[in-house]
Structure formats: C-alpha cells, structure tokens
C-alpha positions as a Markdown table, in Angstrom:
| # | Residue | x | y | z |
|---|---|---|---|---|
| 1 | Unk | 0.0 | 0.0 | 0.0 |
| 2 | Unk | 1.1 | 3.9 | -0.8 |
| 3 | Unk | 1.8 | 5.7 | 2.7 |
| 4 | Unk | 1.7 | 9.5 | 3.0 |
| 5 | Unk | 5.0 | 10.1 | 5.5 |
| 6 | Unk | 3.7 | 13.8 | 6.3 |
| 7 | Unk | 7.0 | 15.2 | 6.8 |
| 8 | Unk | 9.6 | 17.6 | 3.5 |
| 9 | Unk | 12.5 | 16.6 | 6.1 |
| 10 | Unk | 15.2 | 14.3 | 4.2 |
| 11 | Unk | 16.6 | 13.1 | 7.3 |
| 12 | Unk | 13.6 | 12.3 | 9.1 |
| 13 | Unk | 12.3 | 10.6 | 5.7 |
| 14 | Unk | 15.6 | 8.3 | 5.4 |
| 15 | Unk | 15.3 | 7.5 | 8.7 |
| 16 | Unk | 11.7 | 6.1 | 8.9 |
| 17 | Unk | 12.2 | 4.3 | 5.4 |
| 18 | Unk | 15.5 | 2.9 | 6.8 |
| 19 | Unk | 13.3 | 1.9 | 10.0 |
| 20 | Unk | 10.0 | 0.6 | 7.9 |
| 21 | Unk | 12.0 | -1.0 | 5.4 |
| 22 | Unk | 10.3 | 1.1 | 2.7 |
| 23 | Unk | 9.2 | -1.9 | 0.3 |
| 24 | Unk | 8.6 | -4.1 | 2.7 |
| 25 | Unk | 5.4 | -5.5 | 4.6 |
| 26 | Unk | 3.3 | -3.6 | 1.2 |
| 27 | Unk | 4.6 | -0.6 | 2.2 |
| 28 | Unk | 5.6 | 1.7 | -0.3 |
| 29 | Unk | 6.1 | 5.3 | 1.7 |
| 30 | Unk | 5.9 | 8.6 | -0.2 |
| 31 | Unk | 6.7 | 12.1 | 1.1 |
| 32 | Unk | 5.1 | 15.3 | 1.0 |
| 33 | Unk | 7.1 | 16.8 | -1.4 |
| 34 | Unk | 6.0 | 13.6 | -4.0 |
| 35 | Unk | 2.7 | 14.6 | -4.3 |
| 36 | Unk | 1.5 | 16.3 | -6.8 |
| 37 | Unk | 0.0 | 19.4 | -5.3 |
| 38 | Unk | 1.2 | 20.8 | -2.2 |
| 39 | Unk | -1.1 | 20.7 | 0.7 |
| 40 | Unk | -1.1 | 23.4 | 4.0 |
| 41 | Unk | 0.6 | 22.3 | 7.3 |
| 42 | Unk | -2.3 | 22.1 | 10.2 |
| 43 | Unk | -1.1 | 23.9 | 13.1 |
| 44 | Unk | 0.9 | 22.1 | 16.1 |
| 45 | Unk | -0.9 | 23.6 | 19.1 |
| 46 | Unk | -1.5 | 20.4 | 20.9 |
| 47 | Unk | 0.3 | 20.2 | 24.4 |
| 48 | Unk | 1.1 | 16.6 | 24.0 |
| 49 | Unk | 3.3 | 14.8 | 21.0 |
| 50 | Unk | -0.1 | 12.3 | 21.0 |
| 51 | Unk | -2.0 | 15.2 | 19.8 |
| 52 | Unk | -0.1 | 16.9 | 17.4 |
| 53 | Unk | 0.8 | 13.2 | 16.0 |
| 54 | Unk | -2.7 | 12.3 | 15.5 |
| 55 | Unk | -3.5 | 16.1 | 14.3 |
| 56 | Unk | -0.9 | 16.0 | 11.4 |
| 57 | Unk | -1.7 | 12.3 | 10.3 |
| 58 | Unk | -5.3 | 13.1 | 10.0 |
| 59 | Unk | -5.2 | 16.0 | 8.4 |
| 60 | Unk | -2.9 | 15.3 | 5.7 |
| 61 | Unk | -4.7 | 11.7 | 5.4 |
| 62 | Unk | -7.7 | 13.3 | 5.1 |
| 63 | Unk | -6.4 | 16.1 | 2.1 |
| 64 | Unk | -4.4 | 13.9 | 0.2 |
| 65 | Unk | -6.2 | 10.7 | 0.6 |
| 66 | Unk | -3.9 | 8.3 | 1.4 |
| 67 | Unk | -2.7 | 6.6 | 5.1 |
| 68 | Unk | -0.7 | 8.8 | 6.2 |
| 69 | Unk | 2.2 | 8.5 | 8.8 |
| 70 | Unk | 2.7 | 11.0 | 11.4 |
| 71 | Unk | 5.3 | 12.0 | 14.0 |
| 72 | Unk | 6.0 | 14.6 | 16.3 |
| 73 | Unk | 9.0 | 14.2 | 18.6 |
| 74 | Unk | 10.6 | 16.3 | 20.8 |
| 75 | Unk | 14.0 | 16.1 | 23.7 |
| 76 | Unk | 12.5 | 16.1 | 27.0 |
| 77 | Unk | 14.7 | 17.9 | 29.4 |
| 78 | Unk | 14.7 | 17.3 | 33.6 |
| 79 | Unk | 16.4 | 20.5 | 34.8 |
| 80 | Unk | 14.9 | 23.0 | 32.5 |
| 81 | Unk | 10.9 | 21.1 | 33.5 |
| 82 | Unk | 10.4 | 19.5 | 30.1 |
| 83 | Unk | 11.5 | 22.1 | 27.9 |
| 84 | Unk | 12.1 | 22.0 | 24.9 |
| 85 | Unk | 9.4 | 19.1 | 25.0 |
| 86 | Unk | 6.9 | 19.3 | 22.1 |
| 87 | Unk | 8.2 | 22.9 | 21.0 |
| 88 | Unk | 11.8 | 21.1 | 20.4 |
| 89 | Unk | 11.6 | 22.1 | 16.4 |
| 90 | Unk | 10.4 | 25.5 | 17.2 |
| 91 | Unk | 12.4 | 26.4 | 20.8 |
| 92 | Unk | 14.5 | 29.9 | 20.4 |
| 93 | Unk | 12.2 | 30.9 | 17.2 |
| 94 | Unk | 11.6 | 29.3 | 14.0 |
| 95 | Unk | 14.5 | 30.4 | 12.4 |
| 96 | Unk | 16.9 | 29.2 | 15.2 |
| 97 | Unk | 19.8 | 26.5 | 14.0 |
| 98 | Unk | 20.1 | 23.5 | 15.9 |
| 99 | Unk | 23.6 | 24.5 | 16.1 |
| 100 | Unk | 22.4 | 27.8 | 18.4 |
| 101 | Unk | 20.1 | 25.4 | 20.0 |
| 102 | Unk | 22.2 | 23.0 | 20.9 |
| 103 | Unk | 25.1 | 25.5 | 21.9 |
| 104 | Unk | 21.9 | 27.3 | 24.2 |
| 105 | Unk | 21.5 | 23.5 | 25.9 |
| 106 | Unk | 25.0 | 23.4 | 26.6 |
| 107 | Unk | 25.3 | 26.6 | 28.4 |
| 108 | Unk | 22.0 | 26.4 | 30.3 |
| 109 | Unk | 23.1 | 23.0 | 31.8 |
| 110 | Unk | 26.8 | 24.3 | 32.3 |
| 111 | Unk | 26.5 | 24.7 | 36.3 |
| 112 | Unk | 24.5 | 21.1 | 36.6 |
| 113 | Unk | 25.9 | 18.0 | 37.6 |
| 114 | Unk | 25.7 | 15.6 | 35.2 |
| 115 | Unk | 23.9 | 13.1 | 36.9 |
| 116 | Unk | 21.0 | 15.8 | 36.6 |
| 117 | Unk | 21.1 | 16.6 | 33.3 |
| 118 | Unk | 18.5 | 13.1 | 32.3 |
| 119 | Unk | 16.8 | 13.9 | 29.3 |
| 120 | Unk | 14.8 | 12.0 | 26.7 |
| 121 | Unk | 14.0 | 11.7 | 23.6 |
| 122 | Unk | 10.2 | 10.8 | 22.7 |
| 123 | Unk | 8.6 | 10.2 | 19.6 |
| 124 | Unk | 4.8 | 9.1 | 19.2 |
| 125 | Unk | 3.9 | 7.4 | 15.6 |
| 126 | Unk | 0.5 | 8.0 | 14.0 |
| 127 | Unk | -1.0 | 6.7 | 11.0 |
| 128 | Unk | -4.5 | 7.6 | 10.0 |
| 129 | Unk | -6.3 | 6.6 | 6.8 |
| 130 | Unk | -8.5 | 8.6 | 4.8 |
| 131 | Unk | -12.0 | 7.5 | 6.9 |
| 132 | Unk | -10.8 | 9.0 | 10.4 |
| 133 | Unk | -9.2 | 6.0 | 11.7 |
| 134 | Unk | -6.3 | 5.9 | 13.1 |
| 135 | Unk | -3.4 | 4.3 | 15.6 |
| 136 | Unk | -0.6 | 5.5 | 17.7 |
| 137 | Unk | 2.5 | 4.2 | 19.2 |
| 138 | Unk | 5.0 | 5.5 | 21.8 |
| 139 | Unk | 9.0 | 5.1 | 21.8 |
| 140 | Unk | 11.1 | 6.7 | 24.3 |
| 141 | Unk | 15.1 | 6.6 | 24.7 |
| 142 | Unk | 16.5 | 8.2 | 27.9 |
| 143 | Unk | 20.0 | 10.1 | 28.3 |
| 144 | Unk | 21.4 | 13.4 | 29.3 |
| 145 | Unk | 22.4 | 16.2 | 28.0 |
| 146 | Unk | 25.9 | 15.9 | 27.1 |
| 147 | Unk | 28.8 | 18.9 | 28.5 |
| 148 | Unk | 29.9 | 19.6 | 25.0 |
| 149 | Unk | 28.6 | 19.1 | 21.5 |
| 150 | Unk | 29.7 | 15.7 | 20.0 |
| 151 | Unk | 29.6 | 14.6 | 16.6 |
| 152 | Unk | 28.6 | 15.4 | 13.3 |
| 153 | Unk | 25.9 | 12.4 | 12.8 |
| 154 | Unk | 22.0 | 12.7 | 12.7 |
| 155 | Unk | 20.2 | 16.1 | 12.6 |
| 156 | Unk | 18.4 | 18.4 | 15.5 |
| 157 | Unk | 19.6 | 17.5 | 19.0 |
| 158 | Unk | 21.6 | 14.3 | 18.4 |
| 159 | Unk | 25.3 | 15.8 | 19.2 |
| 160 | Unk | 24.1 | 16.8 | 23.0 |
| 161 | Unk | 22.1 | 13.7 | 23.7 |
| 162 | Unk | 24.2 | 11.5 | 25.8 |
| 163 | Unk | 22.5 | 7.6 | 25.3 |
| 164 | Unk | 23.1 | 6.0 | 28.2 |
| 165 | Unk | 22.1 | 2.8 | 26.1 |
| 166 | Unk | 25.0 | 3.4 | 23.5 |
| 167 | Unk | 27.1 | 5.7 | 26.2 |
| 168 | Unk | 28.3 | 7.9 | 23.5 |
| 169 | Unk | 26.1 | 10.8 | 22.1 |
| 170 | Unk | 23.5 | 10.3 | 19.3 |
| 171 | Unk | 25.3 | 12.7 | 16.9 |
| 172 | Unk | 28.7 | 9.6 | 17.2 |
| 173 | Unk | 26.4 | 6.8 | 16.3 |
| 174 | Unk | 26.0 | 5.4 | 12.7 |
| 175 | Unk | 22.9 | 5.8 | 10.8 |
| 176 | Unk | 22.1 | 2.1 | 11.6 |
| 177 | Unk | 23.3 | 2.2 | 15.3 |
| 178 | Unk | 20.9 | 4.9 | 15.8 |
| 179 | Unk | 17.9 | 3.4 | 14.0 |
| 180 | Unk | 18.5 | 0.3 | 15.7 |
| 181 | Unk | 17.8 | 2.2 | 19.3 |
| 182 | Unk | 16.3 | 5.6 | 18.6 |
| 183 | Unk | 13.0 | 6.7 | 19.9 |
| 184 | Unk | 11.6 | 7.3 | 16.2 |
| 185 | Unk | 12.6 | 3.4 | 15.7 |
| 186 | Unk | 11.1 | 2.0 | 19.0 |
| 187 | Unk | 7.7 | 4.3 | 17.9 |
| 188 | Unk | 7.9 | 3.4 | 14.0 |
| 189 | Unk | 8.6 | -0.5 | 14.7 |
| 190 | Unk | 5.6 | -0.7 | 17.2 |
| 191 | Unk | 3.6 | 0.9 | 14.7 |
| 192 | Unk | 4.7 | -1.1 | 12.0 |
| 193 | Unk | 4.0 | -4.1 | 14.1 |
| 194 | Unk | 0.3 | -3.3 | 14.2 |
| 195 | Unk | 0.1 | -2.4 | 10.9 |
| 196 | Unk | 1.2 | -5.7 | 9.8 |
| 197 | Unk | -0.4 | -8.0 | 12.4 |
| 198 | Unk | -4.0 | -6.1 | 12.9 |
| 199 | Unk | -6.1 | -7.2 | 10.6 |
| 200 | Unk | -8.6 | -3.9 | 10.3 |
| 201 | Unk | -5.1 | -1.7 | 9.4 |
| 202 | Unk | -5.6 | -2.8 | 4.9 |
C-alpha cells in the first residue's frame, strides 16, 4: 500500500524508510514533497506529542487521501521542566539552527551536575487513513544532556544527547546504530507491528 509520510525533512524521511524498510510489509512510503500538489501544514498547538501526532496524520490523510504517517518528537529535558518538550523544532524561534540550540543547551546545563542533566528523547507514531481512523504508538530513549557538542551524525539535538544505552552521544552513532535504538525506531517499529499483524489496518 502507498503511505503519505507527512513530513519535507530528508533526514527524518531516510530515517523512517530505513526503520520501515520502505518496500517491505506492502509498504511503499511517499513524502510530501512527492505529491503532486502541495497541501497546507495544520497547526501544532496540541500540548502533548499524541495530539499533534494524530492532528498532522489526519489532516494530511484526510487532504491527500492516502494513510498517512505521522510524528512529532521532541528532547525532553529534567532541569529546564520539560523544555524544549513538544516545542523542540520550534524552541528559540523558527528560524533558530540547531547549532544555536544546541550550543543554548549546553550553556544552560553548564553549572548542573551531570547526573542531573537526564533527558529524553520521545517520539509518538500515528497513521490515519483517509476515513478517520487511526493508531498511535509510543518510543522513548533516555539520556542526558551531554557537556559539550559531540559529533557530526544525525540532525536536530543528536550531538548533545548523551544515550546511556550506547554511552556515547546520538550525533557519534551510525545511521544504523541509531535506527537500531532511537525513539523514532522504537515508535515506528511498534507501529509497523500493528500495521502488519492487525487485521482492520488494509
């Protein structure tokens, strides 16, 4: 079946398709910038990553047609009380590089121990189709913010988010380490698993 991925981020596109295994289970995933008109963003007011996740998959399911998958993610930080949280694209303006951003982490953390800089990364999956249904998943991998930025791998927040799974930060990792640990994967893996083993998800 044709999937909608409702995202125009390369990255974030490679990364689900390397995650899905874009040919596999049916799946063929196309982006937004495949189709052949473009089609509005809805607006990301929810207060949770379940609502804005749901939000963009059925909107752009509903516009274009098609399933649609879904994502909002964000780095969930102890010491500054969740922030950036599900503003984590949009924290320090629109225009903001992750570069400043991460640099901004950095310094704000500076006088904290490290044992108190846990942080998180969260993703939660959505795919609706085109008649309103629609199913979520959760994936969560915890860390810290790391003292320094590390690495040139991944995109966003990677290079200050410490893994204590991989005890190096995101941003040192392969492609495939990540993908085989990340939140994205652990969301877009239980998804895929229900998409594949429920029978009402054709």
């Amino acid at each position: 079946m044709k999937v909608l991925v409702a995202t125009t981020n390369r990255h974030k596109l490679q990364e689900i398709r390397d995650i899905l295994g874009d040919g596999d289970a049916n799946l063929h995933l196309i982006s937004l910038d495949d189709l052949h008109a473009p089609i509005d963003a809805p607006e990301e007011n929810g207060h949770t990553f379940e609502e804005n996740a749901v939000e963009k998959a059925r909107h752009y399911a509903r516009v274009s047609e098609l399933p649609t998958i879904a994502d909002d993610s964000g780095l969930v930080v102890d010491a500054l009380d969740g922030a950036p949280g599900v503003h984590s694209a949009r924290w320090m303006g629109e225009d903001a590089s992750y570069d400043l951003k991460n640099r901004k982490l950095v310094e704000l953390l500076a006088n904290v121990e490290p044992a108190l800089r846990t942080a998180r990364f969260v993703c939660v999956a959505a795919m609706a189709w085109p008649d309103g249904r629609v199913v979520t998943a959760r994936g969560v991998h915890e860390g810290r913010i790391h003292g320094e930025i590390s690495g040139q791998g991944g995109f966003g927040y990677d290079p200050v988010f410490y893994s204590l799974e991989a005890g190096q930060t995101f941003g040192t990792l392969s492609a495939e380490e990540k993908n085989r640990m990340s939140h994205r994967a652990r969301a877009m893996t239980a998804l895929r698993d229900s998409i594949v083993g429920g029978a009402s998800f054709s």
